[in-house]
C-alpha positions as CSV (number, residue, x, y, z in Angstrom):
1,X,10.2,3.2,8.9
2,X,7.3,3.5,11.4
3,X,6.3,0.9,13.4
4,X,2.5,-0.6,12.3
5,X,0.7,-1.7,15.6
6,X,-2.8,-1.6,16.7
7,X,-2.0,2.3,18.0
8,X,-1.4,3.7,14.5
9,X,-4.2,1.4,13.0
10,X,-6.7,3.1,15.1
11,X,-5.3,6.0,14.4
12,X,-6.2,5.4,10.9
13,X,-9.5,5.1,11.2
14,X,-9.3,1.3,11.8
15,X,-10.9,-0.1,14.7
16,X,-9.2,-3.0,16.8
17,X,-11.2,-6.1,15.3
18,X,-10.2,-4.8,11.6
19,X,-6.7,-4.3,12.2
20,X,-6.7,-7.7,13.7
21,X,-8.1,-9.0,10.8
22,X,-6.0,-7.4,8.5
23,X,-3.1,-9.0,10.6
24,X,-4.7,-12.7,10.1
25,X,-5.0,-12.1,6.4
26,X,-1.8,-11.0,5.7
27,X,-0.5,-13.5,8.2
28,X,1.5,-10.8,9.3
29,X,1.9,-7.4,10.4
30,X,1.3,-4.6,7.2
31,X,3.6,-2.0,6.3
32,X,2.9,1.2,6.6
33,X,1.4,1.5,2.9
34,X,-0.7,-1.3,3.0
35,X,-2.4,-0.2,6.6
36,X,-2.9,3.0,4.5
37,X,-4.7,1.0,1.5
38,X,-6.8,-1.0,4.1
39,X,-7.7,2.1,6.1
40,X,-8.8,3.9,2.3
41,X,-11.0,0.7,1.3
42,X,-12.3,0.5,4.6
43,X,-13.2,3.6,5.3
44,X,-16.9,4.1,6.6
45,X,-17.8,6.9,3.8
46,X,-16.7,5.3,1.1
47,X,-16.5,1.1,1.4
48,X,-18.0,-1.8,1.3
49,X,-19.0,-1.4,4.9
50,X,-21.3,1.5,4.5
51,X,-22.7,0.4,1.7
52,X,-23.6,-3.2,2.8
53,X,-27.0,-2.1,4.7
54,X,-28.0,-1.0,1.1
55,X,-27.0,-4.1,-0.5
56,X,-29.0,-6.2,1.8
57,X,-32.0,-4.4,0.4
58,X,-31.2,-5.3,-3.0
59,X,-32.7,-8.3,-4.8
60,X,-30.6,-11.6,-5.1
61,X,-32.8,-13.8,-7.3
62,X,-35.0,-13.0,-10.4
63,X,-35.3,-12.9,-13.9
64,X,-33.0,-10.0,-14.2
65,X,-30.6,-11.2,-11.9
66,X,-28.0,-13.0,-13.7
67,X,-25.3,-13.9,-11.1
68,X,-26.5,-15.3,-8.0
69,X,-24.4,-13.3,-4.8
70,X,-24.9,-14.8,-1.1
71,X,-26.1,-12.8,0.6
72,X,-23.4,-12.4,3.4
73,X,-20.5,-11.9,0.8
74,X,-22.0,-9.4,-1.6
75,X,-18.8,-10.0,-3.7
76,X,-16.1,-9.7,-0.8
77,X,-15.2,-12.6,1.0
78,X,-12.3,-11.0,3.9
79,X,-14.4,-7.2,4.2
80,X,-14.6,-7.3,8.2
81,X,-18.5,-8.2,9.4
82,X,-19.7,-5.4,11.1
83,X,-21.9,-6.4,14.5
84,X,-24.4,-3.2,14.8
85,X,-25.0,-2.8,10.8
């Protein structure tokens, strides 16, 4: 099986800072498949991290609001914080 290092992470789309945060998650190095699965949710067209700007925009409290979200989580609590978003 191929080796999953930092390399092949970036060569998945992945930048340095994710892949070493997928590493402290896991507590571990992934396997091929599951860099493939983080690289796939992660990805900059279609993820969370795209989308977040958005989100921000959205309201977080009124009457039609009926579950309160911080702010800085939006609903996922280990998607990597992006520094120029």
């Amino acid at each position: 099986m191929q080796e999953v290092n930092q390399e092949l992470a970036i060569k998945h789309g992945l930048t340095a800072d994710e892949y070493n945060k997928i590493v402290e998650l896991m507590g571990r190095n992934p396997n091929l498949v599951e860099l493939g699965i983080f690289s796939a949710m992660w990805n900059e067209h279609c993820s969370y991290k795209s989308s977040r700007i958005w989100l921000q925009t959205l309201p977080t409290k009124n009457k039609y609001v009926t579950v309160h979200i911080n702010p800085q989580e939006f609903g996922c609590r280990h998607c990597p914080q992006k520094t120029n978003m």
